[in-house]
N, C-alpha and C positions, 0 to 999 in steps of 0.2 A: 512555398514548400518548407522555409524556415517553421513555419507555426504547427507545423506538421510534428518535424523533431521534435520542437521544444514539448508539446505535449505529450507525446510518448515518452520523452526520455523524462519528465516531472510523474508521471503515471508509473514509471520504472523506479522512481527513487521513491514513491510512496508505499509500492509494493515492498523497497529494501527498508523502509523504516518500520512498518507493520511486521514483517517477519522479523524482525531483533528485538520488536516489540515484546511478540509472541513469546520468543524464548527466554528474553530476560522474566515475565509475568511466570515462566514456565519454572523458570530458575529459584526465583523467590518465593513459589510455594515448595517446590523443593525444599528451600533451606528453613521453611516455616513448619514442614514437615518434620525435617532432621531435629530442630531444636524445641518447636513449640509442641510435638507431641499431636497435631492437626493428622487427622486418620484419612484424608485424601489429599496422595500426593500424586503428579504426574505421572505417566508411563516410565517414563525413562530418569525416575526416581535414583536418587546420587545414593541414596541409602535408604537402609527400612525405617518404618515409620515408627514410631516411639509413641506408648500406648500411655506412656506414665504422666503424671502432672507435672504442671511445667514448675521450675521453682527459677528464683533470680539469678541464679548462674547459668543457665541455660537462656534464658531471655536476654542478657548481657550476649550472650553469644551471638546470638541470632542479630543483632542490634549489629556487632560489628561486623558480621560479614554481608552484612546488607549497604552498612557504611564503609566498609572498605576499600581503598580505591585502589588494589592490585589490580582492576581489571586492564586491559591493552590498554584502553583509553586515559588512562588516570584518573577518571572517574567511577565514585560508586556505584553500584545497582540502582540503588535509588535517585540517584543524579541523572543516570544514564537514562532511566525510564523517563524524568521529568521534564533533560531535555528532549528525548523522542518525542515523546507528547507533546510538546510543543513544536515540535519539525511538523508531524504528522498531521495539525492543526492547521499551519505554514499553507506545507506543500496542498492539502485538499482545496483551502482558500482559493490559491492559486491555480489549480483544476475548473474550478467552477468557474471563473473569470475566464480561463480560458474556453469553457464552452460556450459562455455567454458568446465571447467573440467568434467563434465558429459560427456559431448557428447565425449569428446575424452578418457574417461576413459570404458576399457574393460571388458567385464563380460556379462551374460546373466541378472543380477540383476542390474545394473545399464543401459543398453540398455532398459531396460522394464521401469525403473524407470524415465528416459529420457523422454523415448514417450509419456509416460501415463502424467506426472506430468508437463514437461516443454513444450513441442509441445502440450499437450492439446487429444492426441488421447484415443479414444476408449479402453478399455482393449485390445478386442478380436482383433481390426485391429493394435494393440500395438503385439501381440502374434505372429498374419501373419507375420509383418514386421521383428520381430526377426527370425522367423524361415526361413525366405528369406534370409535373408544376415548374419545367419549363418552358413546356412545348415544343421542343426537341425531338427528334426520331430516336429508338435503340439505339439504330446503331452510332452515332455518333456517338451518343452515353458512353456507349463501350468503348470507342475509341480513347474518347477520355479517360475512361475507367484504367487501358489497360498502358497509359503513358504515365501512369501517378501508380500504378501497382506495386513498382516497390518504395515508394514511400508511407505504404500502407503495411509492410511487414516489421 
C-alpha cells in the first residue's frame, strides 16, 4: 500500500510544480507586457499594456526584474522557472516508472489501484476488468475493492 502513497503524493507534487509553473510563465508575460510594450498580457495583468516602442531603458528593466531574486525563494523568475522545469522533468520521469511498476506488479489490490487511479476507469468497470482476467467472481473484487478504498482517495 506504500506504492500506493508514494504515487499519489509524486502525482501531488507534480500538480504543485506545474501550477507555479503556470503563474511564474503567467507573471513574466506580465512584466514583458509592462516593459516591452507586447499587446497580450494575461488576465490578471499587474498593469496596462504599453503600446509604445520599446527603447534600452525599458528593456534594462524588464531584464532585471526577470533577474531579480527578491522573490520568497531567493531565486529569480527565470531561475525559479528553470529549476521547475527541471523538477517537473524529475517528478514525470518518476510517474512513468512508477506505472510501469504497477501495471506489471500482481495482486487484486494493485490491479484495481492501476485501473482506477492511472488508466482513469470507473470503480465498477475497474471490478469487471479484474474479475475478467482473474477469474475471480464480483463479489470478491468488491470485497477487495472496498478494503483498499481509502487508499484510493
Amino acid at each position: 500500500m506504500n506504492a500506493f502513497k508514494t504515487y499519489m503524493t509524486t502525482k501531488k507534487e507534480l500538480e504543485v510544480v506545474e501550477s507555479r509553473l503556470r503563474y511564474l510563465y503567467d507573471k513574466e508575460e506580465v512584466l514583458a507586457a509592462k516593459y516591452l510594450g507586447i499587446k497580450q498580457a494575461p488576465i490578471f495583468s499587474e498593469s496596462t499594456t504599453h503600446n509604445s516602442p520599446t527603447n534600452d531603458s525599458t528593456v534594462i528593466q524588464f531584464i532585471y526584474e526577470i533577474e531579480d531574486k527578491k522573490q520568497r525563494n531567493g531565486l529569480s523568475i527565470k531561475e525559479e522557472i528553470k529549476t521547475l522545469e527541471n523538477e517537473r522533468k524529475r517528478l514525470t520521469e518518476s510517474i512513468s516508472k512508477m506505472e510501469k511498476a504497477l501495471r506489471e506488479m500482481e495482486g487484486l489490490e494493485y490491479q484495481l489501484f492501476y485501473l482506477i487511479k492511472v488508466e482513469g476507469k470507473k470503480p465498477k468497470k475497474a471490478v469487471h476488468i479484474t474479475a475478467e482476467t482473474s477469474g475471480l467472481s464480483l463479489a470478491t473484487i468488491w470485497r477487495h475493492y472496498a478494503n483498499m478504498k481509502e487508499s484510493l482517495k
